[in-house]
TORKE-713227 format. One record per residue (C-alpha): x negated, y negated, z negated. Coordinates in steps of 0.02 Angstrom, whole numbers, plus 50000, padded with zeros to 5 digits. Layout:
XYZ;...
END
This chain:
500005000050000;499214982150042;499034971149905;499364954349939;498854945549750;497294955749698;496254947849536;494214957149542;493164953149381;491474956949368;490764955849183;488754958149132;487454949449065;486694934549113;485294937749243;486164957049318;486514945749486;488494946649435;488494926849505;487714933349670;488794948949709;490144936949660;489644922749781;489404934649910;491044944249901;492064927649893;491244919650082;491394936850144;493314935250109;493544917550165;492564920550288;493814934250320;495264924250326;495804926750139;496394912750007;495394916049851;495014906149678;493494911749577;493354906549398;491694910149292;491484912849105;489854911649046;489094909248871;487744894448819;486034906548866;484874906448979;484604925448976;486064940148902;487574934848828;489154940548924;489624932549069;491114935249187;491664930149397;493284931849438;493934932849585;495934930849632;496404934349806;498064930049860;499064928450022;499584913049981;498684896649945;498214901849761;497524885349628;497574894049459;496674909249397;497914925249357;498104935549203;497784953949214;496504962049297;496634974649442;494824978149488;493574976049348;491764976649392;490664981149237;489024981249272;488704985449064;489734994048928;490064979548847;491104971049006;492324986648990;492584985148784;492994965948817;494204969648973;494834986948954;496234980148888;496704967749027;496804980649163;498564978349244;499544995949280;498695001049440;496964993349385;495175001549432;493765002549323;492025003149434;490565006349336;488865016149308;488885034649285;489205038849110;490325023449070;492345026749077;493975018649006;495385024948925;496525013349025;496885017449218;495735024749348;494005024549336;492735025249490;491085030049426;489705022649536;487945033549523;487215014149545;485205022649518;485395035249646;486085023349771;484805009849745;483445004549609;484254995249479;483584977149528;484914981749678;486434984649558;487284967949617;487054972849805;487794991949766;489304981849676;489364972149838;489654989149961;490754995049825;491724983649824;491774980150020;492534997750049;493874994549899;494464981750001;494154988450175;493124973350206;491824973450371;490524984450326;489524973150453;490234954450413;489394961250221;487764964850288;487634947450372;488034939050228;486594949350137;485424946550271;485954927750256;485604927650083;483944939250040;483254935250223;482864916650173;482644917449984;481824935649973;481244941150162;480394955250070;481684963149995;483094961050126;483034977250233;483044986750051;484604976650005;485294979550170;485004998650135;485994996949980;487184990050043;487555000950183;487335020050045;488735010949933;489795007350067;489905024150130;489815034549956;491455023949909;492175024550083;492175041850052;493075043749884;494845046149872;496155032449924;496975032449767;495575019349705;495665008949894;496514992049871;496684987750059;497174967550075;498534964750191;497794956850347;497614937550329;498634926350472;497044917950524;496704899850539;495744886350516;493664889850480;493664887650288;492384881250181;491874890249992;491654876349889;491934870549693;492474855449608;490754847149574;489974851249759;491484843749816;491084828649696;489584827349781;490114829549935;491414814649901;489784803749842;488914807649991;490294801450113;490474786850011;488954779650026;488034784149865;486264778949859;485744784349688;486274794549550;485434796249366;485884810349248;485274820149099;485664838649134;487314844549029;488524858749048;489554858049163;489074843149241;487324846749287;488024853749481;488484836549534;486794828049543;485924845949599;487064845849751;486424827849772;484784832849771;484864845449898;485574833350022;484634818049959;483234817350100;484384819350237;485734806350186;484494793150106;484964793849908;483734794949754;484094805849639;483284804449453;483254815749282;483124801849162;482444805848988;484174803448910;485984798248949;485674780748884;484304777649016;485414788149147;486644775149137;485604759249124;484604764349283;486304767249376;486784749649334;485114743949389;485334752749546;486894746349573;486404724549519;485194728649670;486414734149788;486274753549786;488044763549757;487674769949587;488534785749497;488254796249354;488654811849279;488884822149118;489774828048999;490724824048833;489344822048716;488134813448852;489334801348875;489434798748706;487564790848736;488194779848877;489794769748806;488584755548747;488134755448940;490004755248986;490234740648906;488484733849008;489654737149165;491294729549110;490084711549035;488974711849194;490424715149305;489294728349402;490084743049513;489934761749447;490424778349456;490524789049274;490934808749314;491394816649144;491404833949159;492584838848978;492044855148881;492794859048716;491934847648557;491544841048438;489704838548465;489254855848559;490794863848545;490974877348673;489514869048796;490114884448935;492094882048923;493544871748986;494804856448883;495364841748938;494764835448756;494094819048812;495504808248897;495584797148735;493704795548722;493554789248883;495134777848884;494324768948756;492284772148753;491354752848778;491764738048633;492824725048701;494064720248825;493834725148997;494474735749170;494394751349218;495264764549292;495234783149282;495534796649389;495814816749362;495804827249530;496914843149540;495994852449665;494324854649776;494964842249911;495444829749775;493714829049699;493134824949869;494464811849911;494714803249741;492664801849719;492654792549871;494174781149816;493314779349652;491604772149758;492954759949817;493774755049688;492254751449574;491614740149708;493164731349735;493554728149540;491724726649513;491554736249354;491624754649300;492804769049372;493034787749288;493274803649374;493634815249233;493644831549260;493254849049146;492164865649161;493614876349256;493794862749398;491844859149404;491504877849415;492974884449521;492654890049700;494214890649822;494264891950013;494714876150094;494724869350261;493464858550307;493304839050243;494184824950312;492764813650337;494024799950383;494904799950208;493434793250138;492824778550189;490674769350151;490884756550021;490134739950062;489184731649912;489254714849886;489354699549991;487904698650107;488254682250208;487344667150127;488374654350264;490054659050144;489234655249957;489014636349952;487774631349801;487804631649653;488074651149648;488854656949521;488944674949486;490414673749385;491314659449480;493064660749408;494424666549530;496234669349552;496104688349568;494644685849438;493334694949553;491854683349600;490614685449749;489394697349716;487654694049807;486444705249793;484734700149745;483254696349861;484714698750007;485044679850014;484014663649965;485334661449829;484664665449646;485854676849539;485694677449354;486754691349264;486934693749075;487594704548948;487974692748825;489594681448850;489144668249010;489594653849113;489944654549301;488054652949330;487724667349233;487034659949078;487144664148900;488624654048812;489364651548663;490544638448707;492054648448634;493214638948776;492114646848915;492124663848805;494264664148825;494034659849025;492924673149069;493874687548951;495504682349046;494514681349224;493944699349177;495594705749140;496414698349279;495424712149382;496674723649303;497814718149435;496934723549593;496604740549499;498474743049465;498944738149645;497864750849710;498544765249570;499034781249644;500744788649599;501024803549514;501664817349639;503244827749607;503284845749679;504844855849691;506374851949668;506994833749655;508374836049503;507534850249393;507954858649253;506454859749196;505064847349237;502934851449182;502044836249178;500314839549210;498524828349234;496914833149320;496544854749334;497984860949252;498964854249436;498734872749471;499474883449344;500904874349320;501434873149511;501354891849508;502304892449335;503634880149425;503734892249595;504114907449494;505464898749388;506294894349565;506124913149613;507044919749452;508414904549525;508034888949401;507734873649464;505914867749431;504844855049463;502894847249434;502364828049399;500344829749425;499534814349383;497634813249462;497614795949406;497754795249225;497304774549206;497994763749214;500124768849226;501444760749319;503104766949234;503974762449398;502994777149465;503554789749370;504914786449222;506424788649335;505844806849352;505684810649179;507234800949110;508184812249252;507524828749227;508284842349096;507014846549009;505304838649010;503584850148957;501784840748959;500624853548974;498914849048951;497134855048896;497034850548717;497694851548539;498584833448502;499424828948658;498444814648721;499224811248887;500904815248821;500464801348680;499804788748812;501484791548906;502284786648759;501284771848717;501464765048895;503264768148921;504194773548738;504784791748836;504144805248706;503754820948764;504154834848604;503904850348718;502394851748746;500974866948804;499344865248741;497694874848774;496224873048664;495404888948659;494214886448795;495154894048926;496084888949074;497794889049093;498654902049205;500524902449248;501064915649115;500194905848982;501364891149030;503004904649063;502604914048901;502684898448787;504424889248862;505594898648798;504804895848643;505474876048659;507104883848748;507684891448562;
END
């Protein structure tokens, strides 16, 4: 029978090649034709520790990762004590001579007398392959693609393992075959995650420098960066800490240079003194905060959406900003490039928050839109406009001034991060200090002009309505299709941009719907508490996820009836 919503998870310890089997088999399926979403669990090591790569293929466009497991890969006893237990009805254990289950089949691969051991990942690979009647020679490419350019030495012995597993599990009995149904075809897809797709969003927008401290699960942002900085002109730089990270991106940035950073929740920490440098100096950036689950290191490996407070609110005093939260690959790509824009325009700093399961998460897509993202233009570059005196802080009715950029014109500019006059000199003329505050703030306006609504999915009068922000866009538009199968009326309101909120965007659809759920990625609510703040609509039913995990859709089904009673 073909399967047509198959979830594979391969468990082991870090540095058993579980990553590369499991990179391999998901392009082999896209390249195949196949919607997949891979989500990895790994623990804060740099050797052992358990570590896990799922992979959910599905016939269907697929967003959110799926509970139960129907093929589970364990490439040590400890993978099938973890996940025994999460083998659905028809589920296959594949593992090593000598190691079985007590729960479903079990396929017991003699992994030593197919290959040597350093090969296990490659036998998992041809095992795996033939499970899924996958082409025996689309895998070999892919391993040839691989070893041939990294390890030319060992390729034709990969290759060889490769092809023995294949055929030992082509020939074992059916009953453990889980033949896909045949995808439609399409488009040529692209394998990418959240963060590469961040990067990929920089790249398009013009970014010509980038600072960073490394920090889970951040660190793949700038290292995507770097591996297309030659070619595309942008400097790349491992400061010493996040305070310098940020500083040398605002540097960057006074000089002309589209500046972003990246981290995480407790590198960021380091860099709100620096936020508040942006919002005084009225410079451009770009802050990527990657959320994992604090305080301090908390879970420095897993997923929350912990941080939407922090970072509504990190920098002393008054000034703009706005944030956003992608939902998907394509969004981290498109918002990043909006967020290039925006900064510029508004002239101070712009979030993209996102968390560990987006940044890590690989899904097929179709290629880029180039023409969705647009280069941003820094500054103002033509002298014959600015008549002297220049000030860099002229006061305007939109509250944005011309921003040269040093050394382009004959004009000087004087910035400073104490409180200023147009001409960029440090004041304390308390009548000047209530000017510039308002001419600050009045920025606000071009930010909230340029907000994008929250979009509703489903149907247009639901019962039951999930709000959602940012990665949990997934699970809860598959939670909301299967209540519309079972014949309720369903709906989702994803936010991707958190800050700042227009209640005319949104409040009509949650003062209309039945019932209202926030589900989000922490313990207290937080957007469902900023919704309130904003617009006085409180949403009681809420369902929250805090234990590092991400959300699926039967975490979200299993918990409403809960709020039904």
């Amino acid at each position: 029978m073909e399967r047509d919503d198959l979830n594979i998870l391969i468990g082991g310890e870090a540095g058993q090649g579980l990553v590369t089997l499991g990179q391999l088999l998901s392009k082999a399926l896209v390249r195949s034709g196949y919607e997949i979403l891979v989500t990895q669990g790994y623990q804060s090591r740099i050797r052992g520790g358990h570590n896990t790569f799922s992979v959910r293929i599905c016939a269907e466009k697929v967003m959110a990762p799926k509970k139960g497991v129907d093929v589970l890969v364990a490439l040590n006893a400890e993978t099938v004590m973890l996940h025994e237990a999460d083998l659905s009805a028809r589920g296959v254990l594949v593992a090593d001579t000598g190691i079985g289950c007590s729960k479903g089949a079990c396929l017991n691969v003699p992994f030593e007398e197919l290959a040597p051991r350093r090969l296990e990942n490659t036998v998992g690979l041809g095992t795996l392959g033939a499970l899924l009647g996958l082409d025996e020679a689309l895998l070999a490419g892919m391993v040839a693609e691989l070893f041939g350019k990294k390890h030319p030495e060992s390729a034709d012995a990969n290759k060889e393992a490769l092809t023995r597993a294949y055929a030992w599990t082509a020939a074992r009995r059916p009953e453990f075959f889980f033949p896909l149904r045949t995808p439609a075809g399409g488009t040529r897809r692209m394998l990418l995650n959240g963060n590469e797709a961040i990067a990929l969003g920089a790249l398009a927008a013009g970014v010509k420098f980038c600072a960073f401290y490394p920090m889970t699960p951040s660190t793949s942002v700038p290292l995507t960066l770097i591996s297309h900085a030659d070619a595309m002109g942008c400097v790349v730089e491992q400061a010493e800490d996040e305070i310098a990270a940020i500083n040398m991106a605002l540097g960057a940035s006074f000089a002309g240079a589209p500046s972003m950073v990246a981290t995480s929740g407790g590198g960021f920490a380091l860099m709100a003194e620096g936020v508040s440098l942006a919002g005084m100096t009225e410079t451009p950036v770009v802050i990527v905060v990657a959320q994992r689950p604090g305080p301090a290191t908390g879970l420095p490996t897993r997923t929350e959406q912990g941080d939407l407070d922090f970072v509504l609110h990190a920098g002393h005093g008054e000034f703009p900003r706005a944030v956003f939260a992608p939902g998907s690959i394509e969004s981290c790509f498109e918002l990043t490039g909006k967020a290039f824009q925006l900064a510029e325009a508004s002239q101070g700093p712009v979030f993209l928050l996102t968390d560990q399961f987006l940044a890590d998460c690989y899904r097929g897509i179709p290629p880029l839109d180039l023409n969705r993202v647009s280069p941003v233009v820094t500054g103002v570059r033509e002298e014959a406009s600015i008549h002297p005196p220049y000030g860099r802080y002229a006061v305007t009715q939109d509250g944005v001034s011309p921003r040269l950029i040093p050394g382009a014109t004959s004009h000087l500019v004087v910035a400073d991060s104490d409180e200023h006059t147009e001409d960029g000199h440090i004041t304390e003329d308390l009548s000047v200090r209530r000017i510039m505050v308002e001419k600050r703030l009045r920025k606000m306006r071009i930010i909230v002009e340029e907000t994008i609504p929250p979009a509703l999915e489903g149907d247009p009068d639901p019962q039951l309505l999930l709000v959602c922000w940012g990665s949990t866009l997934g699970a809860a538009a598959e939670a909301a299709s299967m209540l519309r199968r079972r014949g309720k009326t369903a709906a989702t309101l994803h936010f991707e941009q958190i800050w700042p909120l227009v209640p005319d965007h949104f409040l009509h659809h949650l003062e209309s719907a039945g019932q209202v759920v926030c589900v989000e990625g922490n313990a207290t609510g937080q957007f469902a508490g900023l919704v309130r703040r904003e617009t006085g609509f409180h949403m009681t039913r809420r369902v929250l996820r805090f234990d590092g995990l991400p959300f699926t859709a039967d975490f979200i089904l299993e918990r409403i009836p809960e709020m039904e009673a």
